[in-house]
PABA-883517 format. One record per residue (C-alpha): residue number from 1; z, y, x. Coordinates in Angstrom, 2 decimals, padded with zeros to 5 digits. Layout:
N
    n       pz       py       px
  NUM        Z        Y        X
...
// end
This chain:
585
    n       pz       py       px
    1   019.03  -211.01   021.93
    2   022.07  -210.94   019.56
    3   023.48  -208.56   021.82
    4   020.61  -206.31   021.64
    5   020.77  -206.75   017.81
    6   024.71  -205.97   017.79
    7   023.90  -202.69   019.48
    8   021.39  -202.15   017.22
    9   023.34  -202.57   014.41
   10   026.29  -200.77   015.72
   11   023.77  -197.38   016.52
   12   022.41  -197.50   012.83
   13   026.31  -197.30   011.46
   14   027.32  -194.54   014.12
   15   024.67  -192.25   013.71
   16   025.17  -191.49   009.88
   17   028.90  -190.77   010.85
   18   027.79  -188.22   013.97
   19   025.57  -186.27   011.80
   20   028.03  -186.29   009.27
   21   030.48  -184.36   011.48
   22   028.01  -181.45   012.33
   23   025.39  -183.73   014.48
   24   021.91  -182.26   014.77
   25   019.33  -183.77   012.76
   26   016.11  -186.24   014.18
   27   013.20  -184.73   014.60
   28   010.85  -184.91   012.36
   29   007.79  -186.97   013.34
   30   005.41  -186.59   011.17
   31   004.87  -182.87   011.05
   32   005.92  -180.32   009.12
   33   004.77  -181.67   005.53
   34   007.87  -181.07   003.12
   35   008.59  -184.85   001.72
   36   011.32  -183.20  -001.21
   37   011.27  -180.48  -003.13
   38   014.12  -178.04  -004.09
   39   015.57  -179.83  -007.29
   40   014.95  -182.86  -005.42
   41   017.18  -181.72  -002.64
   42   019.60  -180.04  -004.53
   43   020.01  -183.09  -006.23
   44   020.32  -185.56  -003.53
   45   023.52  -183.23  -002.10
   46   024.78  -182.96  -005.30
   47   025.02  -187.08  -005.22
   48   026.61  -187.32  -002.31
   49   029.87  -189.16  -002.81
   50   032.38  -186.53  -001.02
   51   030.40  -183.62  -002.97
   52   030.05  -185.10  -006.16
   53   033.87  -185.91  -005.82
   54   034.49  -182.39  -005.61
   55   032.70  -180.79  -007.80
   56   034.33  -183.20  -010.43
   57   037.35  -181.02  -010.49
   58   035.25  -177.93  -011.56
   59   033.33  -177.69  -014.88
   60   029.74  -177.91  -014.86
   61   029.53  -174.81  -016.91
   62   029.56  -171.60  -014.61
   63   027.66  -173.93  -012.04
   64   024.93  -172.27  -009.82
   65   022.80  -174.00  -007.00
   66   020.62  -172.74  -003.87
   67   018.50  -174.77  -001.72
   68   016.73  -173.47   001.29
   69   014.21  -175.20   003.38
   70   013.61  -174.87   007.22
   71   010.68  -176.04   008.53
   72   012.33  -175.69   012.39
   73   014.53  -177.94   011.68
   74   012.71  -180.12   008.53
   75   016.20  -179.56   006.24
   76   017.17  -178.05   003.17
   77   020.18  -175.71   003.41
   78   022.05  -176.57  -000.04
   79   025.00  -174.53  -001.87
   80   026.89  -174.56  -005.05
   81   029.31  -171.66  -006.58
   82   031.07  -171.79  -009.68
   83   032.17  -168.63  -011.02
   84   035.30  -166.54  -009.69
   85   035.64  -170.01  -007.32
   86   033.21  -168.34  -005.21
   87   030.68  -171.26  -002.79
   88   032.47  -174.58  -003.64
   89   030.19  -176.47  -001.13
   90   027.70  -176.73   001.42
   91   025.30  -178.59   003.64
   92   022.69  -180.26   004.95
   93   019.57  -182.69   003.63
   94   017.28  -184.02   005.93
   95   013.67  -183.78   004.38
   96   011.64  -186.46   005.33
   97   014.55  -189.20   004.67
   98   016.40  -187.58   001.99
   99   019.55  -188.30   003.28
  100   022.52  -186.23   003.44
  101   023.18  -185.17   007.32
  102   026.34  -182.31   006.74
  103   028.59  -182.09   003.52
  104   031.13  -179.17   003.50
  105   033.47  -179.19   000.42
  106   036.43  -177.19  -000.42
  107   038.53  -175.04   002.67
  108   035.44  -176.45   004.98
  109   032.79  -174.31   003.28
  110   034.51  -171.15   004.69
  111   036.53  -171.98   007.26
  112   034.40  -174.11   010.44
  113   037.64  -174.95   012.06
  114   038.49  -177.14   009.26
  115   035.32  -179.51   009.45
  116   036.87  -181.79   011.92
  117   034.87  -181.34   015.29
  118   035.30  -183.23   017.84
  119   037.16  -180.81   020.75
  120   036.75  -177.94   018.96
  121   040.76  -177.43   019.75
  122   042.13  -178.95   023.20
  123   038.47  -180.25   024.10
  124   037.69  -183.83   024.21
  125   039.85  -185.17   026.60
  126   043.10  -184.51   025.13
  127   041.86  -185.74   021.64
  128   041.25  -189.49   022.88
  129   043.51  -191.20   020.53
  130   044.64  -193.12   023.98
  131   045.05  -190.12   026.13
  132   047.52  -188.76   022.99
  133   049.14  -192.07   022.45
  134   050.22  -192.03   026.19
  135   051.48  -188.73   026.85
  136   053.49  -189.32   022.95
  137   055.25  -192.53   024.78
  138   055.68  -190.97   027.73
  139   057.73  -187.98   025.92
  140   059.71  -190.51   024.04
  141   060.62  -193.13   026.50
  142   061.48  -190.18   029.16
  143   063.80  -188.76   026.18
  144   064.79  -191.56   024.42
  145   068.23  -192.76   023.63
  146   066.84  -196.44   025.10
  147   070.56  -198.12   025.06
  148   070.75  -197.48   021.12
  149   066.90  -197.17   019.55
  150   068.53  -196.43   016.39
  151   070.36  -193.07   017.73
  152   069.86  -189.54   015.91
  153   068.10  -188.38   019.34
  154   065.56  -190.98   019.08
  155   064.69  -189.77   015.32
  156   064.71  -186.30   016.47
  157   062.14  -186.96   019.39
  158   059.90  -189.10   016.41
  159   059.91  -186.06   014.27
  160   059.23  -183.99   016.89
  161   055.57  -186.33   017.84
  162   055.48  -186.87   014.04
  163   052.81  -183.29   013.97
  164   050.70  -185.80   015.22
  165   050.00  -187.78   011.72
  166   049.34  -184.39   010.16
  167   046.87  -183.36   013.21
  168   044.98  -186.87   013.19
  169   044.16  -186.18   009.25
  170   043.16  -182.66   010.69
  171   040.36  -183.88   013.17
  172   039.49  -186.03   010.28
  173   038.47  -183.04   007.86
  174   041.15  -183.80   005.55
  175   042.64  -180.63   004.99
  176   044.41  -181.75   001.59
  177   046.16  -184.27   003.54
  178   046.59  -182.54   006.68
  179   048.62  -179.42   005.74
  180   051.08  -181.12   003.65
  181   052.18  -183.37   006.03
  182   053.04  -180.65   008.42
  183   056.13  -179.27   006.31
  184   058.19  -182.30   006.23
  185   059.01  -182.28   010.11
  186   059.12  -178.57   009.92
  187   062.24  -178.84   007.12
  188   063.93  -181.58   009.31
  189   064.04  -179.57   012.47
  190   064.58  -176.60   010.72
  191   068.04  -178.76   009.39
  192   068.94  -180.31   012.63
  193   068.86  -176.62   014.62
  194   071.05  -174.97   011.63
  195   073.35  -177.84   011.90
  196   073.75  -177.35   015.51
  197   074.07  -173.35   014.90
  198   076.72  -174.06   012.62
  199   078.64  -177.20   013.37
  200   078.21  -177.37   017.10
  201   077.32  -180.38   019.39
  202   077.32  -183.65   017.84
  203   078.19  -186.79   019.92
  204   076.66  -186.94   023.70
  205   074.07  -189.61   025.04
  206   073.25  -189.71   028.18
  207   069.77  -189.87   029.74
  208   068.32  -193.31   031.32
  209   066.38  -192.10   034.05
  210   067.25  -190.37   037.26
  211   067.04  -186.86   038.06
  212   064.75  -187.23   040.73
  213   062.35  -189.64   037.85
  214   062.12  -187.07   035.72
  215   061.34  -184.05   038.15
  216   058.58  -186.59   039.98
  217   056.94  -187.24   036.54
  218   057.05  -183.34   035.49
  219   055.46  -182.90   038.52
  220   052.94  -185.50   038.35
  221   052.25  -183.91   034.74
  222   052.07  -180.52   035.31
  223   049.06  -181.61   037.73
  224   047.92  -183.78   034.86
  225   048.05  -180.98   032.76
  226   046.59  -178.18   035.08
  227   043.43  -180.95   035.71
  228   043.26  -181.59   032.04
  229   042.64  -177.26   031.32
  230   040.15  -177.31   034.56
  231   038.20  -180.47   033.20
  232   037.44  -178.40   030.02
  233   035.78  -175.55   031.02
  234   034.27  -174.38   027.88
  235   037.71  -175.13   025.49
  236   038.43  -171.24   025.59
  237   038.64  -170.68   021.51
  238   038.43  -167.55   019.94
  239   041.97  -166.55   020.48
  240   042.12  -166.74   024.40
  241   038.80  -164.79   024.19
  242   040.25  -161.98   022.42
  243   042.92  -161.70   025.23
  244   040.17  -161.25   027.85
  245   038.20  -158.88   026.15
  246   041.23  -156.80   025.46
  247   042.27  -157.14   029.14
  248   038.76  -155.76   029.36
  249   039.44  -153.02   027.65
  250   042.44  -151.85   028.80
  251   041.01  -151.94   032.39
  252   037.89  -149.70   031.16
  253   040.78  -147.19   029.33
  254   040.23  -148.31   025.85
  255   042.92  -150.28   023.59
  256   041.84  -153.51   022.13
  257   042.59  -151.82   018.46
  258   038.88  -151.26   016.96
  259   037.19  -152.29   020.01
  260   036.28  -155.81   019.90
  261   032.58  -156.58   019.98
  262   030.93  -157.31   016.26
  263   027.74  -159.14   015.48
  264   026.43  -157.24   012.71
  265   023.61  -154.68   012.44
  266   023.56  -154.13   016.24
  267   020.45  -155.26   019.41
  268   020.63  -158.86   019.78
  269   020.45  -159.91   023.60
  270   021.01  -163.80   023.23
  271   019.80  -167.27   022.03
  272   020.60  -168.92   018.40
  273   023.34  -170.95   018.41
  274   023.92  -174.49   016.85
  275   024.53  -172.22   013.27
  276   021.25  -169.91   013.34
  277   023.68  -167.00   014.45
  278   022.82  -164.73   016.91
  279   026.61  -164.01   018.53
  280   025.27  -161.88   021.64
  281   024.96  -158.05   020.84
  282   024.35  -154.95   022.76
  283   027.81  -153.13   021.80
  284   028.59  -149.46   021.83
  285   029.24  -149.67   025.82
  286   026.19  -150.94   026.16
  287   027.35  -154.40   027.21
  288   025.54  -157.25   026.23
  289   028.78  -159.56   024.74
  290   030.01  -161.68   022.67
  291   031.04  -160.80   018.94
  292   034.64  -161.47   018.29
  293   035.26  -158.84   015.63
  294   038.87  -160.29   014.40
  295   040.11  -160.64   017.83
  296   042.30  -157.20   018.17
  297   044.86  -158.81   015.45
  298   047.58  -159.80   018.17
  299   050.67  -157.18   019.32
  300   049.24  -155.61   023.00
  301   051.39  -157.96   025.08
  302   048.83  -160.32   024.30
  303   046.06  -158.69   025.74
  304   048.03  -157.20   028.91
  305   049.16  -160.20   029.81
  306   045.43  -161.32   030.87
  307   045.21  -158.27   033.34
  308   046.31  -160.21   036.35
  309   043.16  -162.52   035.17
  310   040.71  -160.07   034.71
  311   041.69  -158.32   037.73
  312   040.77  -161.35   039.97
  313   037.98  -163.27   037.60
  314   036.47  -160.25   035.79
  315   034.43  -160.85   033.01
  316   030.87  -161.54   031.84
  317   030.46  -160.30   028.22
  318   030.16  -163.81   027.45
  319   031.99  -166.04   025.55
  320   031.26  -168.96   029.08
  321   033.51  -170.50   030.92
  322   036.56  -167.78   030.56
  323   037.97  -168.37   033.76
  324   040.84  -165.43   032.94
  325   041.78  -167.76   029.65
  326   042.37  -170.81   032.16
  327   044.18  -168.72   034.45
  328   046.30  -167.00   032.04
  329   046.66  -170.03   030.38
  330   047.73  -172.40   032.90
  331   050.22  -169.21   034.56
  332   052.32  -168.68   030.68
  333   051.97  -172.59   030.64
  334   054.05  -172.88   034.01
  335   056.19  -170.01   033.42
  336   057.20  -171.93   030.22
  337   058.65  -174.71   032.03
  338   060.20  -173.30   035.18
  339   061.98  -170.97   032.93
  340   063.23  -174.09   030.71
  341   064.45  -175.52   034.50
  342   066.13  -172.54   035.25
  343   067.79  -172.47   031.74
  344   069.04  -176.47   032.28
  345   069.72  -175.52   035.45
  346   072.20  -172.70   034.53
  347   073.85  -174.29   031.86
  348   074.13  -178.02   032.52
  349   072.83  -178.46   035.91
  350   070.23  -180.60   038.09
  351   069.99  -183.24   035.12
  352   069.66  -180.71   031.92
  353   067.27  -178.53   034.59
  354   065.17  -181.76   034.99
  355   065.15  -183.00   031.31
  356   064.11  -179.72   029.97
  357   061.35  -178.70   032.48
  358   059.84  -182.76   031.41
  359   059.98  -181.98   028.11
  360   057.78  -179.39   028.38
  361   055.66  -181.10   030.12
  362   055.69  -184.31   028.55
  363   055.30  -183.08   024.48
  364   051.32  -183.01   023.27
  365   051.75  -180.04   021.78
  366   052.51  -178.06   024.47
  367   049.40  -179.99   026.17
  368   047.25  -179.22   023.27
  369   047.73  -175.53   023.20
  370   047.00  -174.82   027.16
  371   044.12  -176.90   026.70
  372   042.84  -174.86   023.58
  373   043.65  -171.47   026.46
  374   045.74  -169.66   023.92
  375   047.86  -166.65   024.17
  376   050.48  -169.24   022.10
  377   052.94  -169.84   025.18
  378   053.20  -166.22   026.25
  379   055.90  -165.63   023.58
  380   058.13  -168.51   024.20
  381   057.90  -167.60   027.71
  382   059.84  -164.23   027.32
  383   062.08  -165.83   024.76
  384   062.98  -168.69   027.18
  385   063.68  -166.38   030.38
  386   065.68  -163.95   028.18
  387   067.90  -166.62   027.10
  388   068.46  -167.69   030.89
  389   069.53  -164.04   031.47
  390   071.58  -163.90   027.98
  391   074.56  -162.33   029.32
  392   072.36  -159.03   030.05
  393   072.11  -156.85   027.18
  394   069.09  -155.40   028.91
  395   067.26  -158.57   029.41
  396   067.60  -159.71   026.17
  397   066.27  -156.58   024.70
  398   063.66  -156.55   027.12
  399   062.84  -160.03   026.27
  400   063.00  -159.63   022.64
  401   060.68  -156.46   022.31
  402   057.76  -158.37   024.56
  403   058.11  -161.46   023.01
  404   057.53  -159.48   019.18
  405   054.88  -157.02   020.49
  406   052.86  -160.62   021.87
  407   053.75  -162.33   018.53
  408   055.07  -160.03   015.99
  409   057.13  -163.47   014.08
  410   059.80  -163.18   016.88
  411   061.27  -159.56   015.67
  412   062.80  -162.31   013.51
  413   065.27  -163.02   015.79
  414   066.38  -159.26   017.32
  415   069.47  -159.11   014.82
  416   070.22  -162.65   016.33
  417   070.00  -161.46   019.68
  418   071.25  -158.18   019.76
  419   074.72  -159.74   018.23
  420   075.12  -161.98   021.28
  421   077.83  -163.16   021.74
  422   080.33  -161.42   019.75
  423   078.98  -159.69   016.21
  424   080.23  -156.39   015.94
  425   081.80  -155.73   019.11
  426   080.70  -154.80   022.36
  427   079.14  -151.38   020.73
  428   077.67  -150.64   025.02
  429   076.30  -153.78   025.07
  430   074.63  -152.86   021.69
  431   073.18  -149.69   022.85
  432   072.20  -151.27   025.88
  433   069.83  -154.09   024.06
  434   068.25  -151.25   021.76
  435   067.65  -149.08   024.52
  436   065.87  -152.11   026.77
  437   064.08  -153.11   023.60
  438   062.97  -149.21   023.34
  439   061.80  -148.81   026.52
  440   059.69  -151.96   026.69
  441   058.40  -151.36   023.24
  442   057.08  -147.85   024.51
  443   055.86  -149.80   027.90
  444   054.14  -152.65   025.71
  445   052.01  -149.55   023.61
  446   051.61  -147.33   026.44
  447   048.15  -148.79   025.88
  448   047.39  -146.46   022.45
  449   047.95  -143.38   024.73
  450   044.33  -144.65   026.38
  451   042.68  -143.17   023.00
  452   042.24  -139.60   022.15
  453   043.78  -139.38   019.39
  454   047.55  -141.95   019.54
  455   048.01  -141.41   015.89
  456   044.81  -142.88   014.93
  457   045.30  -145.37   017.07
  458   048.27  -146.48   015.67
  459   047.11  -146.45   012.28
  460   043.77  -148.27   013.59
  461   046.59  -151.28   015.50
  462   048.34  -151.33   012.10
  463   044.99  -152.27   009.85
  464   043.70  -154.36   012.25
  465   047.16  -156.76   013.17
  466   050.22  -156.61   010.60
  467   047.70  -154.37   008.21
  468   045.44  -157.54   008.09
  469   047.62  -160.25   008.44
  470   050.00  -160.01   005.12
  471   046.87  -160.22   003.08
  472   044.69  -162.94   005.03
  473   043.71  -166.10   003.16
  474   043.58  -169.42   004.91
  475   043.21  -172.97   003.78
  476   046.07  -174.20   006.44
  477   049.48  -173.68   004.25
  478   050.52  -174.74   000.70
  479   051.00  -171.75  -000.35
  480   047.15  -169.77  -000.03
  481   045.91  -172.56  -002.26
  482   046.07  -170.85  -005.15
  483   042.47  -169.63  -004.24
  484   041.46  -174.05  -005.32
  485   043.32  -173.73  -008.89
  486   040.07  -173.73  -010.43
  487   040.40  -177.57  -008.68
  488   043.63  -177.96  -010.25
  489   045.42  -177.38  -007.15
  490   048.94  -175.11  -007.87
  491   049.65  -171.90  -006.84
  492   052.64  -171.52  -004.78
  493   052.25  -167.89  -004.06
  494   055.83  -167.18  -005.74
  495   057.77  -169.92  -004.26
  496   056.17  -168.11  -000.53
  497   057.77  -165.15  -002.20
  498   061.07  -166.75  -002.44
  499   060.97  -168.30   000.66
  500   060.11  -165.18   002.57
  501   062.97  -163.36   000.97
  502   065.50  -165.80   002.16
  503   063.94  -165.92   005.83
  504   064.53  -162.24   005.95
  505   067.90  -162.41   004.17
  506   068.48  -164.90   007.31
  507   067.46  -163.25   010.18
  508   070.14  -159.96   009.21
  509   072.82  -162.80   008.41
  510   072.28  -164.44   011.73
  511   073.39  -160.78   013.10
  512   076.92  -161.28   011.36
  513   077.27  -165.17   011.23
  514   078.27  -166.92   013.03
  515   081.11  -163.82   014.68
  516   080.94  -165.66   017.86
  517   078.24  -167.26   019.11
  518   077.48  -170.03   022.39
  519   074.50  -170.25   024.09
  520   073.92  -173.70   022.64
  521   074.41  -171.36   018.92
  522   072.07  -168.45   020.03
  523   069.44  -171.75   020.95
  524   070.00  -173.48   017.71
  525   069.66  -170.58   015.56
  526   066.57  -169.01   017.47
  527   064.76  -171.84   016.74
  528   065.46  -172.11   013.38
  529   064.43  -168.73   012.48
  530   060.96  -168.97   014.39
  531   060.42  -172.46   012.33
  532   061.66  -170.75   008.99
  533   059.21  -168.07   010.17
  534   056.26  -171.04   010.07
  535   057.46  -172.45   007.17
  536   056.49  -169.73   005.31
  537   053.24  -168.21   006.76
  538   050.31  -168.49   005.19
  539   048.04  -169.68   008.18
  540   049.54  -172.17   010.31
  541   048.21  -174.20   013.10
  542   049.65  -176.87   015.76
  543   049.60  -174.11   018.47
  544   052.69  -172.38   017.27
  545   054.85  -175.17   017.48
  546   055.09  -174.18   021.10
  547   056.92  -171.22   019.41
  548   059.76  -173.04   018.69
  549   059.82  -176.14   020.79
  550   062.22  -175.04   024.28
  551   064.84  -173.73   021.74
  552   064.79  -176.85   019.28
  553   064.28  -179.03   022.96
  554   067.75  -176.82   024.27
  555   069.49  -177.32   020.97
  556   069.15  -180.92   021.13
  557   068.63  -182.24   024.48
  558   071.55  -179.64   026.13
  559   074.21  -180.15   023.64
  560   075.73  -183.27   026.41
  561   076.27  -180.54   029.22
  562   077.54  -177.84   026.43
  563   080.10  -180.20   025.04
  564   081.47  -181.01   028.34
  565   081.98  -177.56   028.96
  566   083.34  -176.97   025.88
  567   085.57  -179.27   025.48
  568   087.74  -178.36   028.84
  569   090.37  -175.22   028.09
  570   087.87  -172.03   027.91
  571   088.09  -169.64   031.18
  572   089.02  -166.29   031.12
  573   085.34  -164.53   031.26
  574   086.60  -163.04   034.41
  575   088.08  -165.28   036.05
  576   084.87  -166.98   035.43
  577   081.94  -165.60   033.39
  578   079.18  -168.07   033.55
  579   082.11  -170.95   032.12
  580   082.76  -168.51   029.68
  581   079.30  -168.28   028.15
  582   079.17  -171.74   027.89
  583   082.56  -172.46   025.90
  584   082.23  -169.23   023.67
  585   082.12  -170.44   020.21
// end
């Protein structure tokens, strides 16, 4: 009996705290006999401890209030604006017991994503506590420095897992906490990879384990991993649907730009979901889909890349099971960390080869992005194989232009690239890159030639990607706050200003300085241009830090094999031109 009663008490605490994060309300059992009535309801929200909180930083003056009952559902729908603020909050009040069930304050009024729901990024498995907590020590203690815990490596693998903090406050719905506690390991890798770029290798550690421990756990994770995307069929968020629609379109002689399928004002030919939004329309092809009307915002790398998908799993209309996310997912994802093996493999061997390829494996982050099905790792991916292939002009031009026309923040790091490895010389090897990054820049938007008209199309990819993305608000940065000052919360927008200038001001320096550069320098500096490149965009999430990750992971985790190189006397490049490459600088 005082188990029963344990349980019992134990359901009464948990089920305020489910509905609380979005849960669906009880029944009502009584019938459909409203118990409040609007000021009633309005005023019960506007009691609620987390709202009343809130709206304590706005004045009560310029304060307006809706409440809307449903008698499916036996709730009142309640809202407050304040002036130029706009809706200030939202949610739910369940009639018959007066109790709050949802309360949406601040950047969760607007933006779903930030209301902490359970999966809604990686699914569930991945976002056990345990499950994180065990892939974070496995990253470390396969890493670690374990002979000296108090070793710079060790602090840089911490800082590296240290996202996590800021993504725990995340899947709590704490936004205010959340964000800034992304920035400070973003500024310490950021100084770690420019200190590399600049100084060179520090002192060398040596790994603990084997060669042949770390391959058998990469392996043993990239099944993990693979199991982990295939366990969580329905994960697929909005951004790997956009790259199988566009795949869709492409394949039916259409570019993505203008083409996605919208919600409003068109035949519905689907159920209500969980929000009382119809999402299923009849489009202008006459397909019955899914709406996904921001989805065209990526460069058209992105959506190619899912052809080889669609051409094998086809698609629905529906935003189901997405089999061409998981496969294009789980293909970028592996493509990711061969190419990392290949790099280690090239310049430091079977050991750098193996400690690379785990590291990919190993991080979360990495994890948490193929099991969201993003388009995130497709980027990295040409970065990473056009650094293995660094001494070709061509590939790195080739490389460069893919990787920018998936995610336009890499055209950061052309000047970087195309001055590889020596500045102003080499003017053949110059024209070579532009001319590789030419051609695959026409191949990557052969895809506007689909359209009748290419200049319209062009003008249609530019509103709907770069067009719309320099003026997009979002909660997920310090610096697009300025839209809570009414809150008291500052606006940063000038110091975003600032910093944006300097990034740029960095990416043509990085052409000129350093004159020479090494691999290990062309790593170092890569990654701290695409981190700069977070630092200062207005919405940020945990699936770009894949962005960055295998060039922060080289600059730190090959600078043992570099340094041996190094320091023997530097080769003539051709006597011996792979030696070379490694002990320029």
């Amino acid at each position: 009996m005082r188990a029963l009663a344990v349980a019992a008490l134990l359901a009464l605490c948990i089920a305020p705290t489910a509905l609380a994060q979005g849960g669906s309300p009880l029944k009502q059992p009584f019938g459909n006999k409203r118990h409040l009535t609007r000021a009633q309801a309005t005023a019960v929200f506007l009691a609620q401890n987390k709202v009343r909180t809130w709206l304590d930083r706005y004045p009560e003056k310029g304060r307006t209030t809706e409440a809307e009952y449903d008698r499916k559902s036996d709730s009142w729908t309640v809202k407050v604006w304040w002036d130029e603020a706009g809706e200030i909050a939202t949610g739910t009040v369940y009639d018959s017991s007066g109790t709050v069930t949802e309360a949406w304050t601040g950047p969760q009024v607007a933006w779903k994503m930030a209301r902490g729901y359970s999966g809604a990024f990686g699914g569930k498995i991945i976002n056990k506590t345990w499950v994180w907590l065990v892939l974070c020590a496995v990253f470390l203690i396969g890493l670690a420095n374990l002979r000296r815990p108090l070793s710079l490596r060790n602090v840089d693998l911490l800082v590296l897992l240290s996202f996590s903090v800021s993504l725990w406050f995340f899947n709590q719905a704490d936004i205010f906490t959340s964000v800034p506690l992304a920035y400070p390991p973003l500024v310490y890798l950021l100084a770690r990879v420019i200190w590399i770029g600049v100084r060179g290798p520090g002192v060398a550690t040596r790994l603990v384990w084997p060669v042949w421990v770390l391959t058998a756990a990469t392996v043993f994770l990239i099944g993990f991993r693979i199991g982990i995307d295939v366990e969580s069929p329905r994960s697929v968020i909005d951004v790997g649907y956009s790259g199988v629609i566009g795949a869709q379109r492409i394949a039916d002689g259409q570019a993505p730009y203008g083409h996605m399928p919208i919600e409003d004002s068109l035949k519905p030919c689907g159920p209500t979901d969980s929000a009382g939004e119809i999402r299923d329309r009849i489009q202008a092809n006459g397909r019955c889909e899914s709406a996904n009307e921001r989805g065209d915002t990526y460069g058209p790398v992105s959506y190619e890349a899912y052809l080889p998908g669609y051409v094998l799993f086809g698609w629905s209309g529906k935003w189901d099971r997405l089999p061409v996310a998981h496969a294009t997912s789980i293909l970028w994802d592996v493509l990711c960390l061969i190419g990392l093996a290949f790099v280690g493999l090239r310049f430091g061997g079977t050991r750098l080869a193996a400690t690379l390829g785990f590291a990919w494996a190993a991080y979360p982050f990495t994890l948490y992005t193929l099991a969201s099905n993003t388009n995130d790792a497709i980027m990295p991916a040409f970065l990473i194989w056009g650094f293995w292939l660094c001494t070709s002009a061509w590939a790195r031009g080739a490389a460069t232009a893919l990787a920018s026309w998936t995610k336009f923040g890499a055209l950061l790091v052309v000047p970087l690239w195309l001055s590889y490895p020596e500045g102003l010389r080499r003017p053949r090897a110059k024209a070579a890159f532009a001319a590789a990054f030419v051609l695959a820049t026409l191949a990557a938007f052969s895809v506007l030639l689909l359209e009748p008209s290419p200049a319209h199309a062009a003008r249609v990819f530019w509103d709907r990607t770069l067009g719309w993305q320099i003026g997009r608000e979002s909660p997920f940065s310090l610096w697009d706050w300025r839209q809570y000052h009414a809150a008291g919360i500052p606006d940063l927008h000038l110091v975003q200003w600032l910093l944006e200038g300097l990034l740029l001001v960095a990416a043509v320096g990085a052409y000129f300085w350093p004159r020479r550069k090494s691999p290990l320098q062309l790593a170092a500096l890569t990654a701290a241009l695409l981190i700069g490149f977070q630092l200062v965009l207005t919405h940020w999430f945990y699936l770009y830090i894949p962005w960055f990750f295998p060039f922060v992971a080289i600059a730190l985790l090959a600078r043992p094999a570099v340094r041996a190189v190094a320091a023997e006397e530097e080769p003539s490049p051709r006597e011996h031109p792979s030696r070379a490459l490694v002990a320029t600088g």
